[in-house]
C-alpha positions in Angstrom: 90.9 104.9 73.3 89.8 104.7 77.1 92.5 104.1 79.8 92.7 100.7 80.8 91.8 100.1 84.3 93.9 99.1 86.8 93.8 94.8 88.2 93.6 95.7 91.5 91.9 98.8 93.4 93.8 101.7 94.4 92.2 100.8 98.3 94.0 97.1 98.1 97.0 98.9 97.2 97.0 101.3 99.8 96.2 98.2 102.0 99.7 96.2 100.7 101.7 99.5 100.7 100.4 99.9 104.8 100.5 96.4 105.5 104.4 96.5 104.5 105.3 99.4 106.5 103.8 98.8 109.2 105.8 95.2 109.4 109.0 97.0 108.5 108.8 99.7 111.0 109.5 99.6 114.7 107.5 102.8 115.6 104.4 103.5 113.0 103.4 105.7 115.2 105.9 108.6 114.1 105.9 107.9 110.6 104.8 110.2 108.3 104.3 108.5 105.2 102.5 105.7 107.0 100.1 108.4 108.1 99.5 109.5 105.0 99.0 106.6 103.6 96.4 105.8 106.0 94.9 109.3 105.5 94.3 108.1 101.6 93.5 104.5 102.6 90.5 106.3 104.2 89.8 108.8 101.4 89.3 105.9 99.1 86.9 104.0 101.7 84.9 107.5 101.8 84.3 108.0 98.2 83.5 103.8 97.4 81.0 104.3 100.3 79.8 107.3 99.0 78.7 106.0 95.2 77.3 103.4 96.9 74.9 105.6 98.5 74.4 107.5 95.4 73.7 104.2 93.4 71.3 103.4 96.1 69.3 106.7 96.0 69.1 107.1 92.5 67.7 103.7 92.3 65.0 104.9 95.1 62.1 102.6 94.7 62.3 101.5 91.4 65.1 98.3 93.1 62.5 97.9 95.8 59.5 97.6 93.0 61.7 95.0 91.1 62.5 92.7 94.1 59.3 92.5 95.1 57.9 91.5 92.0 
């Protein structure tokens, strides 16, 4: 049996977890777990951006073809 996935994106979680630290901090600037956070905030971005691409060069002209038509 398959895991079941999670309601809400690991990038909008990263987002809420960043969001609240950044409200309850005074300086965000010398925090290291914010940075972090940040740093996988980013990662996540990367790699959703990156399928996309894949997605969109696999299809190649085959999606182009089919809109046309």
């Amino acid at each position: 049996m398959a895991k079941k996935r999670a309601q809400e994106s690991d990038e909008v979680k990263l987002k809420k977890k960043i969001a609240t630290k950044t409200t309850d901090q005074g300086n965000p600037e010398g925090d290291t777990a914010l940075r972090s956070l940040k740093k996988r905030l980013k990662r996540e971005q990367r790699k959703r951006r990156a399928l996309v691409q894949r997605k969109k060069r696999a299809a190649g002209s085959k999606a182009v073809a089919s809109a046309s038509a």
